[in-house]
N, C-alpha and C positions, 0 to 999 in steps of 0.2 A: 653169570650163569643163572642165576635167581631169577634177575629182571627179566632175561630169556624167558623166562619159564612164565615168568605172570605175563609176559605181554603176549605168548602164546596162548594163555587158559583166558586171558581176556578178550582175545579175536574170536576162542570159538564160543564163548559165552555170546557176543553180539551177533554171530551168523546161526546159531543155533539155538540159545535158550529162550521161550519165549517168556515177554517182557508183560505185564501187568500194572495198573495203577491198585494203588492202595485206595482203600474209601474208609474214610474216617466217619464214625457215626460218635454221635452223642447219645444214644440210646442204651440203656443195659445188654448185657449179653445173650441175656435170656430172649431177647425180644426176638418176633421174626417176623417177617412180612404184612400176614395177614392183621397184626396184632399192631405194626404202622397205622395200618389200611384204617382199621379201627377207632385209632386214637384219632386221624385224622376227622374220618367223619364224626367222632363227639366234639372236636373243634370248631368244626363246622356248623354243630349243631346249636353248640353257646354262643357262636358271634351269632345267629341267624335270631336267637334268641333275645340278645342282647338289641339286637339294631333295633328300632322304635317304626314301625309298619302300622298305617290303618286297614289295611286290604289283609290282612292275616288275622288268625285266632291267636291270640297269645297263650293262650292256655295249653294249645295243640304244638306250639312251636317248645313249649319246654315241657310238655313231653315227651314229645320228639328227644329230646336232649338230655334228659332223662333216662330213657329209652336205651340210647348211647352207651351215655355213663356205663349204667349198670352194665352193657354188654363187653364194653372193653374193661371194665374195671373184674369181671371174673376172667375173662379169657384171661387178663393179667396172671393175675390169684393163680391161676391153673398152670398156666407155664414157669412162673418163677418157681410155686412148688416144684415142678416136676426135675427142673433146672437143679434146685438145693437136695433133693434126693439123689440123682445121679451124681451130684458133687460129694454127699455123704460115701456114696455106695462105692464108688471107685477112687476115691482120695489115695489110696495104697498104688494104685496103679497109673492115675494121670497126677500126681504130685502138685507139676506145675501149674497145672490150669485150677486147683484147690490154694494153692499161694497166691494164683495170681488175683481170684476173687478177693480172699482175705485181703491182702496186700491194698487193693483198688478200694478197701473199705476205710484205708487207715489216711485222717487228714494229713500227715506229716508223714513223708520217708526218709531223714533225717534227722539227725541227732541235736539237741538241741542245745543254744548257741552255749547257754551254761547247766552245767553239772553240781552237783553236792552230794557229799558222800562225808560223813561221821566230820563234822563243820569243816570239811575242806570244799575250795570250789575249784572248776575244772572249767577251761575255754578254749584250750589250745588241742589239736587232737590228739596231741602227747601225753599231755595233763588226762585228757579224757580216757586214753589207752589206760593209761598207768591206775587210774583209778576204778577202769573196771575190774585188772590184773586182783589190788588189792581185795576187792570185795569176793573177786573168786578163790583169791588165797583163805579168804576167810571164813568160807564156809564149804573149803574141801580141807579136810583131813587124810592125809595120809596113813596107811598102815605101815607097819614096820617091813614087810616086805616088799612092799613099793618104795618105800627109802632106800632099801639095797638095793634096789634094782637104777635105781635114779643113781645113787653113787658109784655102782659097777660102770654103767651109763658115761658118766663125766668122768672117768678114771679111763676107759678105753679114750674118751674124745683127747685127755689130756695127751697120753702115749700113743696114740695113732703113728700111722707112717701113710702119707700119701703119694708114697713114691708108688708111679704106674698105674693109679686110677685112668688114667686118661686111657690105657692100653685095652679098647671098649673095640671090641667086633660087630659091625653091622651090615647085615648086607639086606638084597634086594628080598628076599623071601621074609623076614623080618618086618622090615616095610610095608610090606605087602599085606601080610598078617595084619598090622595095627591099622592101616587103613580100611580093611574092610571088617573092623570091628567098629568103625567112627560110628556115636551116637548120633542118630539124627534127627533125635528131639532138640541137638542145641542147636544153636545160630551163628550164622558166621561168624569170622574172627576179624579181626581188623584187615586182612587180606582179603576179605569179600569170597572165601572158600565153602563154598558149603561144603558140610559133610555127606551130603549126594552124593554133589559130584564127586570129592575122593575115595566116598567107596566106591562107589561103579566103574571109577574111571583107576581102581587099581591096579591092574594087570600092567600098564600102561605109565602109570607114573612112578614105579618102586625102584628102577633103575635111576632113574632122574633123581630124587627123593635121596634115596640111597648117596651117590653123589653129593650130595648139596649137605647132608649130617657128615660125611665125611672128610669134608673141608670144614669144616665149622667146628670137628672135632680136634682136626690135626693144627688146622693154624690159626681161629680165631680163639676156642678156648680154653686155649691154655694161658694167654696174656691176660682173658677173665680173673682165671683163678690166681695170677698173681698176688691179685689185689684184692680178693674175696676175704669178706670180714668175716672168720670161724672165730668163735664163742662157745663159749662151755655155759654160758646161764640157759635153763631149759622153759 
């Protein structure tokens, strides 16, 4: 039923969505056409400078180039400011695109290959978890009523009863509801679904939807939770 369902939302994504190439630039973000247009002709104007000509002024040709410079080097100025103030001013509201600058400033996005923490070293990302765990242990203290609250906490998890969790009601107006609540600042998921098209296309797939959590409730996950490692460490 599932595969049903994708190779249906796949036929109408190729007779209906339309399709785009990506264009990768090497240029900052700030940048914009005319400000290309710009750079080019200072490019321009250094080789022409550079070449060795008898039939030309040299003195005219670099300042010509000169001339340039100076003209793309302020439009620069003028746009990247303007750029880092709308990045200031709305950082609360576009999140993403203020990490994604930051982020694009940092050489490494990666953890590095070893760790040290009070002479221990870390290489494995186990080792590396475990040693961040310790260093946040160690400079959060707990108050007393957050200890009772942690012990209450792992005294319910010890005596629980999980009989009938699974006995979860779901239906199609549910569905419905979460789908056209999908964020559509994120990006697909490993199914190529945008969150467009799930919200727009709600009215329409909450019955399906519906179906497909309730199979997956009744017969797939309960052979999960056989085997699900519950822990009381917090």
């Amino acid at each position: 039923m599932l595969d049903a369902l994708y190779s249906k939302c796949y036929e109408i994504f190729d007779q209906h969505v339309p399709k785009a190439s990506l264009r990768f630039t090497n240029h900052p973000v700030w940048y914009n056409a005319k400000l290309i247009n710009l750079k080019n002709i200072r490019n321009r104007a250094y080789r022409k400078f550079l070449k060795p000509s008898t039939h030309r002024c040299k003195s005219d040709d670099e300042a010509r180039f000169i001339s340039a410079k100076a003209e793309f080097e302020s439009y620069q100025d003028e746009l990247f400011n303007a750029f880092m103030y709308d990045l200031a001013s709305n950082y609360k509201k576009q999140p993403k695109k203020f990490w994604n600058y930051i982020n694009s400033k940092c050489k490494a996005s990666s953890l590095p290959g070893k760790m040290y923490y009070e002479n221990e070293q870390a290489t494995s990302d186990i080792e590396k978890a475990n040693m961040f765990a310790k260093f946040f242990a160690s400079v959060y203290t707990k108050n007393e009523r957050e200890s009772d609250d942690d012990n209450a906490l792992l005294s319910h998890i010890a005596s629980r009863n999980d009989s009938g969790f699974l006995d979860i009601t779901i239906t199609p107006d549910i569905v419905r509801q979460v789908l056209k609540r999908m964020d559509l600042s994120k990006g697909s998921g490993p199914d190529k679904m945008s969150p467009l098209f799930l919200r727009e296309c709600a009215d329409l797939l909450d019955t399906t939807c519906d179906d497909l959590l309730e199979i997956a409730f009744r017969n797939v996950l309960p052979y999960i939770m056989e085997d699900w490692p519950f822990d009381s460490h917090l």
